[in-house]
N, C-alpha and C positions, 0 to 999 in steps of 0.2 A: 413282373408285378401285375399285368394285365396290358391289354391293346388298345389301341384307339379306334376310334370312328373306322381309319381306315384297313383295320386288323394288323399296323404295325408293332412292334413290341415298346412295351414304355419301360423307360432307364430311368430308374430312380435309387435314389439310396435312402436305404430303410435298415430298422434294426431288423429285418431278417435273415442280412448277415451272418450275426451271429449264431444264430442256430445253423447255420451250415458248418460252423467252425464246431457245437456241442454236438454235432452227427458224424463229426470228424471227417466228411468229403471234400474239404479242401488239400490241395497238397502243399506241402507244406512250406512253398517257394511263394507260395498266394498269401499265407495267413498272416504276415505282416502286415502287409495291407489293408485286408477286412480291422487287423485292429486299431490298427491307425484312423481309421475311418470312424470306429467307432466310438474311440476316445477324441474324437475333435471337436473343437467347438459347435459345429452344427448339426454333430447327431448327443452330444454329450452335454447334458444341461447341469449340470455339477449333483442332480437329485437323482438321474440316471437318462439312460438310453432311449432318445426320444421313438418314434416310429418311424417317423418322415423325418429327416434334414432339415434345417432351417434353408436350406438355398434350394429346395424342390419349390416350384409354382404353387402346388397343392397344400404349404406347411398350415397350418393351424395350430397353435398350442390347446386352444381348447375345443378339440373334436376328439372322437373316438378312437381313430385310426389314421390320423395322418399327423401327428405333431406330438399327443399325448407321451405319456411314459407309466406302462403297464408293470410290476414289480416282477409278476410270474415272467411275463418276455426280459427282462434282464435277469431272473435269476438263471435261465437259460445260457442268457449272453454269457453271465460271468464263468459257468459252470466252461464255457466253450471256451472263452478266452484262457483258463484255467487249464482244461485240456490240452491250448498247444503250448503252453509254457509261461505265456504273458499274465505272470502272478501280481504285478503291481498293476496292472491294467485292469483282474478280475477282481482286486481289492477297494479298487476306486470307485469302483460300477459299486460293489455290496456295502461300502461305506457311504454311498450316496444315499441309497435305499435303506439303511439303516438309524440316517442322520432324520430321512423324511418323516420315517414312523411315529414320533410324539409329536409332530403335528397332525396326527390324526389318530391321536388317542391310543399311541404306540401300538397300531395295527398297522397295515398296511393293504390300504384298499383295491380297487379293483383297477383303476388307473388314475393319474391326476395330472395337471398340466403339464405341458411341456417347456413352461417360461422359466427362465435363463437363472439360475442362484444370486447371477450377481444383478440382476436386474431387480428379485426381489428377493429378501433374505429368508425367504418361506416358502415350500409348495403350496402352488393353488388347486382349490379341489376341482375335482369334475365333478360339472351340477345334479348328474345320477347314476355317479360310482356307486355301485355296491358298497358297503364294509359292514360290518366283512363280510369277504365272499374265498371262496371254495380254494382258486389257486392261487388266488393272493398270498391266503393264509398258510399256503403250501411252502412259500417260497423262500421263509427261512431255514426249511430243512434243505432245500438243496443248494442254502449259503451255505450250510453247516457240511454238507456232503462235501462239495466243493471245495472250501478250506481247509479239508481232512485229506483232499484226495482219496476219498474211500472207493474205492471201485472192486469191490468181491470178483471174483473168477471162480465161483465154484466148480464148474467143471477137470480144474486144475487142482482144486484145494487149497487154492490160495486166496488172499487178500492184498489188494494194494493198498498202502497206507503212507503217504509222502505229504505229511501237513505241511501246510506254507501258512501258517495261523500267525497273523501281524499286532502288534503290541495294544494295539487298539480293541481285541478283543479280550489277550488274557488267555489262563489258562481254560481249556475244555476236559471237561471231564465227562465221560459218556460211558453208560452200563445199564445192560441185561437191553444189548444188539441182539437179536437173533439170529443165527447165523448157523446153517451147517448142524439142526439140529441142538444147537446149543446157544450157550451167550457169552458176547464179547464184551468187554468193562476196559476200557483206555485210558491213559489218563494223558493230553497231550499239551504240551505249551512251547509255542514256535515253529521248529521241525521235530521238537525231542517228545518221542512215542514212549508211554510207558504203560507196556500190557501189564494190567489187572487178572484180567479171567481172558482164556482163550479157548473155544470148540476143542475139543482133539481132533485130530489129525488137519486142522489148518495150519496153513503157515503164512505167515506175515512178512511181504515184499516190501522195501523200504523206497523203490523207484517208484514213481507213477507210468501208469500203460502210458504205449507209445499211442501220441494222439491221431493217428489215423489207420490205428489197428483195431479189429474186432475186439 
C-alpha cells in the first residue's frame, strides 16, 4: 500500500483485496481469506466495503481514501468475490450498495462514509461526493454482469451464463445485448436462463469460467 519514512513496506488491510480476487491472481487456497476479510466487521460496514479497516491507525470514515466506501470499488469486489464462488458474500456487498441508493436520491454517488449501519441506520454523505458521477453510475451494470455471471468468450463462440440472481431482486429480463454481430434477449430468474433471441453460431455455457483462468 506504500512505505514509510523509513522505505519499509506498510501492512494494511484495504478493500484492495478484492480487486485481486476480480483479476482472478489469487490462487485459490488464498481466496477464502481475502473474503473473509472482506465480509467482516471492520472492512464491511453493512452499506458496503469500507477502503481502510476499522482496526488500521489511519481509519477515518469520512475521508476520501482511507475509511470511506466508494460503490464503483465494491462493485469490483462483488464482481471478484462472485468470480471465485463466494455468491452470498457478492450478494451482501450489492445489497448493501443497493439498500444505500435512495438515500441519495436512488443514485449512487461517488463515495460516502464509512460509519457502521448499525451505528446509524442511514449512509452519511461525503461533504464533496460527486453525484452523479461517471463510475459510480457505472456500477450497477457490473451488479447486473455479475449476478448473471455473463462472461462472453468470443474467441470460442461461446458465452458463460451461470445466474446466481437472489430473490431480492426478481426476475431479469434483458434484450437486444450485442453480441457476436447480433443480439441476445434472456430472460432469467434465479439460476433458470431462458434464451429469447441468440447471435448464430454462439453458444451458451451454463458453468461460470473457472476463476483464475483467462
Amino acid at each position: 500500500m506504500g512505505l514509510d519514512r523509513e522505505k519499509r513496506p506498510l501492512d494494511a488491510l484495504t478493500s484492495n483485496i478484492g480487486h485481486c480476487l476480480w483479476t482472478g491472481i489469487i490462487g485459490d487456497e488464498k481466496a477464502p481469506a481475502v473474503a473473509k476479510h472482506l465480509l467482516s466487521a471492520e472492512c464491511f460496514s453493512q452499506w458496503g466495503v469500507r477502503t481502510l479497516a476499522t482496526s488500521m491507525v489511519g481509519y477515518n470514515p469520512i475521508s476520501y481514501h482511507c475509511g470511506s466506501v466508494w460503490p464503483h470499488d465494491n462493485a469490483i469486489i462483488a464482481a471478484g468475490l462472485m468470480r471465485y464462488g463466494f455468491v452470498e458474500e457478492a450478494h451482501r456487498v450489492m445489497r448493501g450498495l443497493v439498500e444505500a441508493s435512495p438515500w441519495f436520491g436512488d443514485l449512487l454517488p461517488e463515495l460516502f462514509s464509512g460509519m457502521a449501519q448499525d451505528a446509524l441506520h442511514f449512509p452519511v454523505s461525503y461533504p464533496t461526493s460527486c453525484s452523479p458521477q461517471a463510475w459510480a453510475a457505472a456500477s450497477p451494470l457490473l451488479f447486473l454482469r455479475t449476478l448473471l455471471r455473463f462472461e462472453p468468450d468470443i474467441r470460442n463462440s461461446k458465452l458463460h451464463l451461470a445466474p446466481a440472481v437472489p430473490d431480492w431482486i426478481g426476475t431479469l429480463r434483458l434484450e437486444s445485448i450485442p453480441l457476436m454481430g447480433g443480439h441476445l434477449a434472456v430472460e432469467v430468474d434465479g439460476e433458470v436462463v431462458r434464451a429469447l433471441k441468440v447471435p448464430e453460431g454462439l453458444t451458451i455455457v451454463a458453468d461460470p469460467r473457472l476463476p483464475t483462468s483467462s
